[in-house]
C-alpha positions as CSV (number, residue, x, y, z in Angstrom):
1,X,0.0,0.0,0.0
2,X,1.2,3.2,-0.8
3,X,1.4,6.2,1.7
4,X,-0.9,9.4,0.9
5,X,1.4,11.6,-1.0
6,X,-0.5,14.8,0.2
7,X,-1.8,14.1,3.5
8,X,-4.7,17.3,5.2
9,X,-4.4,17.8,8.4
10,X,-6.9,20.0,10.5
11,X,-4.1,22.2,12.0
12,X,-2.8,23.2,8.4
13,X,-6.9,24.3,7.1
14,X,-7.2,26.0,10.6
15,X,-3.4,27.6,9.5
16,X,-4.9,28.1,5.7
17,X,-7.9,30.0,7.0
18,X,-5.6,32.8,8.7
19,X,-3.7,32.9,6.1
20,X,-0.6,30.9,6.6
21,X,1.0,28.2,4.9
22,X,2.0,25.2,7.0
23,X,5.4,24.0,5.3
24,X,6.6,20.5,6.5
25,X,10.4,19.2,6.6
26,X,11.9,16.4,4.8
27,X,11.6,13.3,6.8
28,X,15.4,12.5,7.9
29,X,17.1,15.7,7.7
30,X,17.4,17.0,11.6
31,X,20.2,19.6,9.8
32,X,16.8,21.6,8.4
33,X,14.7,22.2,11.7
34,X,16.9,24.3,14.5
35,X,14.8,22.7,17.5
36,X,17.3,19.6,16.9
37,X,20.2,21.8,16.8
38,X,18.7,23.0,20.0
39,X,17.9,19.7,21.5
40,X,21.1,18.4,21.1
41,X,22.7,21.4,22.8
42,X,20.4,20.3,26.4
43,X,21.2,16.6,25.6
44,X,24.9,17.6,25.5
45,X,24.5,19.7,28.9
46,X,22.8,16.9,30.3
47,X,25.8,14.5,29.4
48,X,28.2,16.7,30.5
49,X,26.5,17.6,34.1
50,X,25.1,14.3,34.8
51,X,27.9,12.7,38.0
52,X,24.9,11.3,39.8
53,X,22.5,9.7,37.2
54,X,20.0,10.0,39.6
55,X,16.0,10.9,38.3
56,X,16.2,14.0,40.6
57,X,19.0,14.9,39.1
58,X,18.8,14.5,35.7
59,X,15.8,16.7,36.1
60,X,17.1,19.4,37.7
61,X,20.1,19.3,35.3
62,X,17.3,19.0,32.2
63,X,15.9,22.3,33.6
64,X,19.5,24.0,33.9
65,X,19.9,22.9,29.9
66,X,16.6,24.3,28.6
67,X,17.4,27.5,30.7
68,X,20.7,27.9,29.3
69,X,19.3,28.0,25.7
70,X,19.5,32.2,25.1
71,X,18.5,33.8,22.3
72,X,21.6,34.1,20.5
73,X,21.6,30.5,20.7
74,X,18.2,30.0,19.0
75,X,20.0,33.0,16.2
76,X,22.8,31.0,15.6
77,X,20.4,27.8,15.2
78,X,18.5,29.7,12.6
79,X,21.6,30.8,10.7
80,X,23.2,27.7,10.9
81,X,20.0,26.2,9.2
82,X,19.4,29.3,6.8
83,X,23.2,28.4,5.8
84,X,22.2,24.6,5.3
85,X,19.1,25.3,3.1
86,X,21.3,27.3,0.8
87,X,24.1,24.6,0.7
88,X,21.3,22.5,-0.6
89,X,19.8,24.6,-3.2
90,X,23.7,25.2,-4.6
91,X,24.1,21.6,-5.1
92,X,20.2,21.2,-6.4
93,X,21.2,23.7,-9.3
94,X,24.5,21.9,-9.7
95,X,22.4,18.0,-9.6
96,X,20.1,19.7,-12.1
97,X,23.3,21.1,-14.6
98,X,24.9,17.7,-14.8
99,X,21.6,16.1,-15.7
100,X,20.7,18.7,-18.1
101,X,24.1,18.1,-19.5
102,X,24.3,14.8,-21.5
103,X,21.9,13.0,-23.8
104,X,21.0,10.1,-24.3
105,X,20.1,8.4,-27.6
106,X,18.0,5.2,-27.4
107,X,17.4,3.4,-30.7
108,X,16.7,-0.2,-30.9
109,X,16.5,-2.6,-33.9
110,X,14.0,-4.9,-32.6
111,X,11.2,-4.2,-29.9
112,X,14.0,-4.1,-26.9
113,X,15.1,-0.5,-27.0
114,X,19.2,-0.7,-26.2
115,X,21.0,2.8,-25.2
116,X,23.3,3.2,-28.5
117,X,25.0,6.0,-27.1
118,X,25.9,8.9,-24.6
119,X,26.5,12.5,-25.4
120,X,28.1,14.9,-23.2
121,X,27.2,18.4,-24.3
């Protein structure tokens, strides 16, 4: 079975009403959403402040990462991102040159079609 291509959720009419567009992230690309950028900076306080690994602790230390996280931090999160996103439209243009660049001539003799030869413009 294949998955919905264009699934509707209620949030994004209730979003599309008020006149915003809900944009969703590629699946498997944590370098595109700054929250993990974020969440990784608590997770790496946590690891580095963690001597009793005690619940209570952990907690308390949990609370001392989310507090740490200043707004220059969530700036710098959003820049590194921003840079990301452009990284990956440079190499979409360059993905989209190379393809555009060679041809491909298919002729066939018979009903099987053979590739007879490539052409690198």
């Amino acid at each position: 079975m294949l998955k919905t291509q264009y699934q509707s959720y209620v949030i994004d009419e209730m979003a599309k009403a008020a006149g915003v567009e809900v944009l969703r992230l590629p699946p498997y690309h944590c370098e595109l959403n700054p929250i993990e950028l974020v969440w990784a900076d608590v997770k790496g306080y946590v690891a580095r402040n963690n001597t009793t690994f005690k619940m209570v602790d952990v907690k308390k230390i949990l609370q001392e990462g989310l507090n740490s996280i200043t707004i220059e931090k969530w700036q710098n999160c959003i820049s590194h991102v921003i840079k990301e996103e452009l990284k990956f439209g440079g190499l979409d243009s360059q993905i989209d040159k190379t393809v555009d660049s060679f041809i491909i001539n298919v002729s066939g003799e018979t009903s099987d079609s053979y590739i007879s030869s490539v052409h690198y413009l």
